[in-house]
N, C-alpha and C positions, 0 to 999 in steps of 0.2 A: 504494500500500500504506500503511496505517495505521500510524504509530507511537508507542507509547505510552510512558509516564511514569509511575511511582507513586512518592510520595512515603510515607516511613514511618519512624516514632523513638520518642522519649519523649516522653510529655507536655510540652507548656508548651517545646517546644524551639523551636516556630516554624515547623512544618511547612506550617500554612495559607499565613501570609507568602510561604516560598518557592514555594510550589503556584502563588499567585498571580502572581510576580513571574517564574515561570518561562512562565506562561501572558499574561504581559505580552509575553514579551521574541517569543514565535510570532506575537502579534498587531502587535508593531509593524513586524516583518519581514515581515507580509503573509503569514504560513503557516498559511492557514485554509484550512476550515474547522475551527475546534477544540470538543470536548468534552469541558465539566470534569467530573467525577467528584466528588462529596462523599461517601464513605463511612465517614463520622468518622459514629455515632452521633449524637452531640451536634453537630449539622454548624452550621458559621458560615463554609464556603468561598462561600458567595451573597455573605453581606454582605460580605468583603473585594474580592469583584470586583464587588460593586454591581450585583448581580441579587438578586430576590425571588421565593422559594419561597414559592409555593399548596401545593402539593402532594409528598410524598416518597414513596420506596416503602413503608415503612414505615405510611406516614396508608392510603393506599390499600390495602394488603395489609388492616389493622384493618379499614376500611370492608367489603371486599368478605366478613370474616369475621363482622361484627355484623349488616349488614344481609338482608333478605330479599331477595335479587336477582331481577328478573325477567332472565334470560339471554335473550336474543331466539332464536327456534327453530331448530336446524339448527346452533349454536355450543355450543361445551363450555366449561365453568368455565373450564379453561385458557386458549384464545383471548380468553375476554372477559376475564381478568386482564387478558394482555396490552393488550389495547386500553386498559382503565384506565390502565396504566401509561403509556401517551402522555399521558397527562395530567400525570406527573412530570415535563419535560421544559422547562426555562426557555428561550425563544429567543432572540436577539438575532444582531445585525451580525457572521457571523462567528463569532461564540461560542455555544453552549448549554449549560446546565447540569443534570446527571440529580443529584438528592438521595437518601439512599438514608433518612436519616431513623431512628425509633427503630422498636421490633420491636413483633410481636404481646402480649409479656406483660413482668414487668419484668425488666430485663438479658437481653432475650430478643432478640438480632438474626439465629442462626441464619437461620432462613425466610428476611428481607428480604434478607441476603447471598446466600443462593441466585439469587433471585428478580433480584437489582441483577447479578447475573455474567452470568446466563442475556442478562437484557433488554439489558446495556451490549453481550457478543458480537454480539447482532444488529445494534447502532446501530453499532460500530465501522466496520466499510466506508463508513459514509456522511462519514468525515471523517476529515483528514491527521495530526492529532495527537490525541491522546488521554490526560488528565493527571489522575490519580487521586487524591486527597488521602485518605490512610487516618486511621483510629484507631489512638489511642497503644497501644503497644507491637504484640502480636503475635498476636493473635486472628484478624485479617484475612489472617494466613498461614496459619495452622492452620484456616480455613475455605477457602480457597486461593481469596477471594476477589482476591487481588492472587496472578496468572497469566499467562504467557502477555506477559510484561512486557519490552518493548526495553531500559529504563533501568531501574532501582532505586534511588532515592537513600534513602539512610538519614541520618536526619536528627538530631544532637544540639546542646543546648546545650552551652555552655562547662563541664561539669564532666566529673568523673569517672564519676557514675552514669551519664550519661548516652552516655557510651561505651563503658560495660557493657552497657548496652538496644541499644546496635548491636550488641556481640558475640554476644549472645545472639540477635539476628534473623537475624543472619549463620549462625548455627549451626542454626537453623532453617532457612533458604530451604536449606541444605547437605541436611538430613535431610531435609525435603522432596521433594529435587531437585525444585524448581519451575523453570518454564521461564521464563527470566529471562536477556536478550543479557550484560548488564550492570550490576552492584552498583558504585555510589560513595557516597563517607561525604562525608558534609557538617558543618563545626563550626559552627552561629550563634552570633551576638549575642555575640562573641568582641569584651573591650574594648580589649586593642591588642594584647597576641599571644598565643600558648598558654602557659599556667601550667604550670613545668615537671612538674605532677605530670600534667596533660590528655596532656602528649605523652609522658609516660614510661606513662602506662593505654593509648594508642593501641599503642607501641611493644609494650606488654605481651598485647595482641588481636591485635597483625599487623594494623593497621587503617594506610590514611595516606587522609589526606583530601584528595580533589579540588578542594576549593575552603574558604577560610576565609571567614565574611562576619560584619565586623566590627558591632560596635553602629550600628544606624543612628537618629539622633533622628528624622529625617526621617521614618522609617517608624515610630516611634513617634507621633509626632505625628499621622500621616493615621490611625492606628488608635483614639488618641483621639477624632478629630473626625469619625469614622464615614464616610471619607473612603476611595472606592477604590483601592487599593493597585493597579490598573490605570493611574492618572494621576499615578504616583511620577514625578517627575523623572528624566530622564537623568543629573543630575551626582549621585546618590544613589548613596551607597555598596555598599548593599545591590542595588539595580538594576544597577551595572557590576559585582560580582562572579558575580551570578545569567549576566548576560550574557553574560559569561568561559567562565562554565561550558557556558550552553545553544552556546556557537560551538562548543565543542572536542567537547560529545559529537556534535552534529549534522555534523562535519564529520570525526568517525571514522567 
């Protein structure tokens, strides 16, 4: 059975990073096959884990709507999307990666969120884990493209807003009732401990977070040098708290 993962917070809190390092810590335990999910519009989960998108659903959707298709005979529009969409599909050792990319018109990602749930359900069965990297804030709720979800991590930086954007996601996936095993909060890039105003807005949402992962230079530096956050060191701080985390939810 498949189990998945989605990642989701505020902007700029570091959601990729962890996406990545979460999707580090299955590969080095040998729990593959895995499929990473990029459904951040503005998607840069390839380059952190050092795979190259040709193609998203997004490119492909626009293509099969600009072009004059010859659909081969006895196939419907439908089918033959789908077959394009094999085309979005990065492969590698263990790992693949589906893109969901930008929409048909501008700030238009509706359709490709449809299209990226429909097409990821069907790929799901073919692999053990399943790790979704979303767009900042809450759109990808309210499209109920992140469903159907083992883990939830909600993901903020070290401020106050940014544990408001959990509250308010939290209150969402509630009104929703999305089907969802499990919600955990996560603080990044926290530079030695919570600022008593961070844990008095936590205390103030009813939030307590699963894991803290302090500043790491390390992980700054491989983000610089366009370095995949797949070949982070073990002694890296951010990698043994990511670690911490992926032990205790996979062995609840």
């Amino acid at each position: 059975m498949t189990f998945s993962i989605a990642v989701a917070g505020k902007g700029g809190s570091g959601k990729t990073s962890t996406t990545t390092l979460i999707i580090r810590y299955l590969i080095k335990n040998n729990l593959m096959p895995v499929l990473a999910i990029d459904a951040d519009a503005n998607a840069n989960l390839g380059e952190s884990i050092g795979l190259t998108t040709k193609h998203t659903v997004g490119s492909i959707i626009a293509s099969f709507n600009d072009e004059k298709i010859n659909i081969p005979p006895g196939m419907t529009k439908e089918a033959y999307l789908e077959y394009r969409m094999n085309e979005t599909i990065v492969e590698s050792k263990g790992l693949d990666l589906l893109t969901m990319g930008r929409g048909e018109g501008a700030e238009c990602y509706c359709y490709p969120n449809l299209i990226l749930r429909k097409f990821a359900d069907s790929l799901m069965s073919n692999y053990k884990y399943v790790v979704m990297d979303n767009e900042a804030g809450m759109e990808h709720l309210s499209r109920r493209t992140t469903n159907n979800i083992d883990v939830l991590l909600l993901v903020s930086n070290h401020s106050v807003k940014g544990i408001r954007t959990l509250a308010r996601i939290k209150s969402l996936v509630d009104e929703l009732k999305l089907n969802i095993g499990k919600l955990l909060v996560i603080i990044n890039m926290v530079p030695e401990e919570l600022a008593p105003s961070v844990k008095m807005e936590l205390e103030k949402v009813n939030l307590q977070p699963a894991v803290i992962i302090p500043v790491d230079e390390a992980l700054i530096q491989y983000d610089l040098d366009y370095k995949s956050l797949l070949d982070m060191p073990d002694d890296s701080i951010a990698v043994q708290a990511v670690d911490k985390l992926m032990k205790d939810i996979l062995k609840a």
